[in-house]
N, C-alpha and C positions, 0 to 999 in steps of 0.2 A: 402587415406591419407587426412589428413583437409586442409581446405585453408593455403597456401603458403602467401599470404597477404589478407588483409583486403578488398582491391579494390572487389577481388574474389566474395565476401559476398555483399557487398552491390552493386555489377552487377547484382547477383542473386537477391536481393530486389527488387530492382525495377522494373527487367523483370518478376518480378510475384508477384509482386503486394503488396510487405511485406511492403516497406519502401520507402514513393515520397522524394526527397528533394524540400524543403516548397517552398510555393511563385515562383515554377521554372518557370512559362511561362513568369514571371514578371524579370527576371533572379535572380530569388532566393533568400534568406534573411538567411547572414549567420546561420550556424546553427543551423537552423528550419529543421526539418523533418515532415511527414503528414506521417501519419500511413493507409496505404491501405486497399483493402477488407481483404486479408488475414492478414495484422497484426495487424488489431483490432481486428479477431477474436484470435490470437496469443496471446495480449494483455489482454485482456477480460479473459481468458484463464489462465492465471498466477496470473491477478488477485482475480481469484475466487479460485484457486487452495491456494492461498495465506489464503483469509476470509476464508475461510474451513478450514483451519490449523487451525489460528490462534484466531479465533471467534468461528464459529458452532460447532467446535470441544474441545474447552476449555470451560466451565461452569462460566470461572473466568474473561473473556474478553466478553466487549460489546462493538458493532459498535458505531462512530459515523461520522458525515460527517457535517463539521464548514463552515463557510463565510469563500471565500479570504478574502474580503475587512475588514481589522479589523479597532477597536478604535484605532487611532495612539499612546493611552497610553500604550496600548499590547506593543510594541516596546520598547517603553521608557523602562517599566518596565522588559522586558526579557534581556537587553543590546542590543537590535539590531543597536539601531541609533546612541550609542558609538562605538559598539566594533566588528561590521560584516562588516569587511572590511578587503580589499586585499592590498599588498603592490604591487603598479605598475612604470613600466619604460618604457620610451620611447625609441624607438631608434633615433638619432641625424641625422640620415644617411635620414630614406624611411620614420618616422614619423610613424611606427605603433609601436600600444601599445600591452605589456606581460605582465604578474605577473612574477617579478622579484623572487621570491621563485622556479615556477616553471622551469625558465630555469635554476637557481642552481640547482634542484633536478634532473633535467636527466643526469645533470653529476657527482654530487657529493654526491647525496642519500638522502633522507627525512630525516635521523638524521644528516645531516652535516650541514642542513639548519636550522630545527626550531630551536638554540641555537642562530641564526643571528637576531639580532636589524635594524629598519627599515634604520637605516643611516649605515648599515654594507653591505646591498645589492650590491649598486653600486660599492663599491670598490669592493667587491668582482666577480663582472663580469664582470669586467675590470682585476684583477689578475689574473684569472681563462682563461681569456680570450675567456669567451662566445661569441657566433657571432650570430647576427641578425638570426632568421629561416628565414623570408624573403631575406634581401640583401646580407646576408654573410655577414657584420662590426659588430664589435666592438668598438661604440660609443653611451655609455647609459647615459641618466639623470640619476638625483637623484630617490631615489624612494620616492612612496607618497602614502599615504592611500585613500582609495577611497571605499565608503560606495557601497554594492553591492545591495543594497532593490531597487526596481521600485519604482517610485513616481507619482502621479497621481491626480487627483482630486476629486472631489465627491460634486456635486452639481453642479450650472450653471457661477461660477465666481473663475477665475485661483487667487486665492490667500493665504496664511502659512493657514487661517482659515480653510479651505478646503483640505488640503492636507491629502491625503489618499497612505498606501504603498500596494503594490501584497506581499504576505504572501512571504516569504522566507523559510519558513518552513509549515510542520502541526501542528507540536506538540503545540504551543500557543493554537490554536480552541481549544484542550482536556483540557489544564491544566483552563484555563476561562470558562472553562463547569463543571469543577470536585463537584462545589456544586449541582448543577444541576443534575449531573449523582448521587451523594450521596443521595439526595433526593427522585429521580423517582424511580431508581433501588435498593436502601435502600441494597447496596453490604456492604462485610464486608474485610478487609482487610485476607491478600492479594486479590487486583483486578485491572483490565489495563484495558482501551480503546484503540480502534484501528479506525486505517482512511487511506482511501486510496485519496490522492486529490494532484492537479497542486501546485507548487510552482515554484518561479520566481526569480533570482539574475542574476544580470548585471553584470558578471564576463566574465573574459576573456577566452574564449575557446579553445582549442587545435585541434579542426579540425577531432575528432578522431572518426568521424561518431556519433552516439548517446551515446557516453560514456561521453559528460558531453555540456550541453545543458540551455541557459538562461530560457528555459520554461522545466519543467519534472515535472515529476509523480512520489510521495515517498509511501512507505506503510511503518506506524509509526505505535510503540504501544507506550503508557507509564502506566508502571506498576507501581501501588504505595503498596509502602511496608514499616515496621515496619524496622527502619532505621539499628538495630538488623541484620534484613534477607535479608538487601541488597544484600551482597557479595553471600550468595548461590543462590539467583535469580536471580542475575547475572551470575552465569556459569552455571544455569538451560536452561538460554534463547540462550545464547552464545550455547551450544547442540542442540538448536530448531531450531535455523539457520542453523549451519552447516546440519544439518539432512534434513532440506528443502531442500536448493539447491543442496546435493547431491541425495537427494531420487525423487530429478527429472530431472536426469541426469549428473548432474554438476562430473567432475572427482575428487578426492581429490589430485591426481595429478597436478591439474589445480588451489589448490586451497591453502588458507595457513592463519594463526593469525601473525596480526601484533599489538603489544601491544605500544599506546601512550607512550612517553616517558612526563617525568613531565614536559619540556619548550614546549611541543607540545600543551598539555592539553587545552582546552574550558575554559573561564574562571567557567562556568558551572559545570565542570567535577573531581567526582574523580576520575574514571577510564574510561578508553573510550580504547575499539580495533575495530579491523577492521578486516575482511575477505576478503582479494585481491585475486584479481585472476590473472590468465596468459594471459594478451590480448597479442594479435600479437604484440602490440607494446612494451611490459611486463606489467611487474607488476602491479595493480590499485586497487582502494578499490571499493571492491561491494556493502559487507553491513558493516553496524557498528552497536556498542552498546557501551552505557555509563551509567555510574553511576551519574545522573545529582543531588543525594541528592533530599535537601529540596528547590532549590534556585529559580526554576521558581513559585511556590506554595508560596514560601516567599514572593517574588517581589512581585510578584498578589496582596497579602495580602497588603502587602504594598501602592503600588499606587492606589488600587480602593477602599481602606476602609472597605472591604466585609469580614467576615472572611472566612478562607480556612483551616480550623483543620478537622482532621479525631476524631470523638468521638467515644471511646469504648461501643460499643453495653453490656456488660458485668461492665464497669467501666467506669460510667458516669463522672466522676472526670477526667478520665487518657483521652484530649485533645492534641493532637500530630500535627505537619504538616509531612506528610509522605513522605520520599525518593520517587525517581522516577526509575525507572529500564530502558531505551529506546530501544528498537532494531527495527534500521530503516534500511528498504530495497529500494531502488531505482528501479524503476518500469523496466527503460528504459534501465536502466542498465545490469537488472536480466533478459532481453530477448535479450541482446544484446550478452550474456554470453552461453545462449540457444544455441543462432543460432550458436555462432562463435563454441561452442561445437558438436552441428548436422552438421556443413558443413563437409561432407564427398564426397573425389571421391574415386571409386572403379571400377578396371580393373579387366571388366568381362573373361570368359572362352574365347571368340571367340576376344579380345583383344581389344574392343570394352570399353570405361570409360564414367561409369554413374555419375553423381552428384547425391547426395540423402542427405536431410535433416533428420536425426536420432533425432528426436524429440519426448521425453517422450509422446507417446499415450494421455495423457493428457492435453499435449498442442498443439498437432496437431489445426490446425485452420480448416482443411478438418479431419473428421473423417472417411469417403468410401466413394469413387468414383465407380459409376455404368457406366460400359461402357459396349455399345447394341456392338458388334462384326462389324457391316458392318449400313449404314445407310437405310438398307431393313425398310419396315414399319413397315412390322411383330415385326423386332427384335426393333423396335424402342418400339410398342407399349405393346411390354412386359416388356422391360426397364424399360418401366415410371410405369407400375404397382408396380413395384418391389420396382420403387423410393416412391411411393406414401405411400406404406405396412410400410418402414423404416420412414419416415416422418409421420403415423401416431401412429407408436407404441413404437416409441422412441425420444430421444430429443438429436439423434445425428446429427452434419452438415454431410452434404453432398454435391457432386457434379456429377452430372449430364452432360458429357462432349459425344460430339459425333465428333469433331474436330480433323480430321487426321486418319493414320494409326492408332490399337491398342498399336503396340510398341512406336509410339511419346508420348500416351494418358499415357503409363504408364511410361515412362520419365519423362512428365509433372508433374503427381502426384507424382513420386518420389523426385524431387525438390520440392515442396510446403513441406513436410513430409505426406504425407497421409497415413496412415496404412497396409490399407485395399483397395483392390480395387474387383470388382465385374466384371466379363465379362459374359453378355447375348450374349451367341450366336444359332446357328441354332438347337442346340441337345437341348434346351432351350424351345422351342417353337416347339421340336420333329420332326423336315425335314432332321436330322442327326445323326444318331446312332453315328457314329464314334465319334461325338465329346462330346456326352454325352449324358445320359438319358432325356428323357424327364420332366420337370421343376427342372431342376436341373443347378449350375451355376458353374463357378469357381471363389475361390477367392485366390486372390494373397496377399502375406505375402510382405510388402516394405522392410524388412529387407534381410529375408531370400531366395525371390526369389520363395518360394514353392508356388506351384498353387493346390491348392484341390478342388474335384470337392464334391458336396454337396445338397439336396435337397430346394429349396427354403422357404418351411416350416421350415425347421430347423435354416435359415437366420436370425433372429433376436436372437435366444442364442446367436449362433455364435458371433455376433456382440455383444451380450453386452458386451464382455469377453474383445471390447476397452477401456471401460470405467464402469469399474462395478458400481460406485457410481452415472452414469446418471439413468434418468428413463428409466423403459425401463416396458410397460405393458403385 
């Protein structure tokens, strides 16, 4: 069965190494999390899974990777330092702050709220009779807008001259690059850039472990198209999405299109949905996509003097500024989705219940664990040959564990998600018929439990069949 709560998932985090929470010996800094040995390679993992979709695999997307630190005229000009900003309220009672939307919306639903005006909040959670999550009252200010971008400095003297903001987004770094990428790569329409990088908004948090975080990790494209072929690259990429996070595990039971309604809309946007998924706590947006038009391209043009027209390679006269297509994924989010999908217990035969992370072979962070039977030298020093053979002819991780019983070791691996596990034991190194021919090993399937026994020579096919697109010589 999957985890019963959340707690479940991030006890397992931390006892193996997936997810620290931040700053903890300092007693922690809300809603910061530090990504462990195993969940940067987790991480690292998704996101390469990601570029390989979405880059090496398309002929039509090129990478790029921008400055946080922009001209503060980026801002000006996309509306950031007008219009990204949250409606917030106080409680009167304990003095902690919410986004007044959001505690409308877990009771009354995401379209009962965006229709509400910034001075329609407070009565209304006063009618409704919301109560503080902290104190239990029901005593709110007014609401107020409050700009979410970080503010910071840039150079050696705190003053407006110098004010510099942390990106809130990626997509600005592509759209300030698009003459640049038109020039170098001399693309022809339809074509997109892609970026995976940190973005930062001083919003108010929900506590809901890594599903929504002041600092995170987005993976943006913006496709530019012939304003014409918006709408069909729009439901071409809206497929590419869904297709990702199901073709690596994601259930489509777990998963659903929520279509903006028009008072919801970006001032950006002409069409914007969303792909939510089932968290434990319900329903939440994973990824989105918009039809942002011509607007951030216009802006640009606009405040920096530069032109930004797409010219017809074919018809030098026909000068355009090009729609934008977006479909942006959330890093933290799409592994938070992972895991909460892999947490599985399962009550074995002897009544005995394993935990096992059921994590697409792909993003396993351990790909085989080689484990020597007993901590003999013999079996030790056959072990490491075998580790060494897999570490020189392939570019799978590995783990190397000789800690405890064999049943803890493959416990162990079966919470991390490891595939594949390898046991050297004595019929291995030929002191035991019974347990097997000589250089011969068993390996264990984390799913299915089956243990086959196998020549050591034939160990790196075997094993490529984890990951066929790694190298493997």
């Amino acid at each position: 069965m999957p985890a019963e709560t959340l707690d479940q998932l991030v006890s397992l985090c931390k006892r193996r190494g997936f997810i620290f929470p931040g700053s903890e010996i300092y007693g922690g800094l809300a809603n910061t999390w530090d990504y462990g040995p195993l969940g940067a390679e987790l991480k690292n993992n998704v996101k390469r899974e990601w570029w390989r979709t979405f880059v090496h695999k398309r002929p039509d997307i090129v990478g790029m990777d921008s400055a946080i630190l922009m001209n503060p005229k980026t801002w000006e000009a996309s509306g950031h330092l007008e219009s990204f900003t949250d409606p917030l309220v106080d409680c009167k009672e304990c003095k902690e702050r919410f986004r007044g939307d959001h505690l409308l919306e877990k009771k009354l639903g995401t379209e009962a709220v965006v229709v509400l005006d910034l001075n329609q909040i407070q009565p209304m959670l006063m009618a409704e009779k919301v109560a503080c999550p902290t104190c239990g009252k029901c005593n709110w200010t007014e609401a107020k807008q409050f700009n979410m971008m970080f503010k910071t400095f840039q150079g050696t003297t705190d003053d407006s001259s110098t004010e510099v903001y942390l990106r809130p987004e990626t997509a600005q770094g592509m759209f300030v690059n698009f003459s640049n990428v038109l020039d170098t790569e001399r693309p022809r329409l339809p074509f997109g850039m892609a970026q995976i990088g940190k973005a930062f908004r001083n919003e108010i948090t929900p506590g809901n472990f890594t599903f929504r975080t002041r600092e995170f990790e987005q993976m943006e494209i913006e496709y530019f198209v012939e304003p014409k072929n918006a709408p069909d690259k729009f439901e071409e990429f809206k497929d590419a999405q869904w297709q990702w996070l199901t073709g690596l595990g994601l259930s489509e039971d777990n998963l659903k299109w929520r279509e903006h309604g028009k008072e919801e809309l970006c001032f950006y946007s002409d069409r914007t949905m969303d792909i939510e998924y089932k968290f434990p706590w319900g329903w939440g947006e994973l990824t989105g996509i918009a039809n942002r038009t011509d607007y951030d391209l216009s802006q640009h043009e606009k405040f920096s003097g530069q032109e930004l027209k797409y010219t017809d390679p074919d018809d030098p006269k026909n000068k355009f500024i090009p729609y934008v297509i977006e479909p942006t994924f959330g890093v933290d989010r799409s592994i938070l989705s992972f895991l909460i999908e892999a947490y599985t217990e399962e009550e074995l035969e002897n009544g005995d219940v394993r935990t096992v992370m059921k994590l697409d072979p792909r993003l396993s962070p351990v790909d085989v664990a080689i484990l020597p039977l007993s901590k003999k030298e013999p079996l030790i020093a056959k072990a490491q040959e075998i580790h060494n053979m897999i570490l020189d002819q392939t570019d799978l991780v590995t783990d190397f564990d000789i800690t405890g019983s064999i049943g803890k070791r493959y416990r162990r691996q079966d919470e991390i998600g490891t595939p594949k596990a390898i046991t050297v034991d004595f019929g291995t190194i030929g002191e035991d018929k019974e347990q097997g021919g000589k250089n011969t090993v068993t390996m264990r399937d984390r799913d299915s439990l089956e243990q086959m026994r196998g020549g050591i020579g034939k160990l790196v096919d075997e094993l490529a069949k984890i990951k066929p697109s790694e190298k493997v010589l």
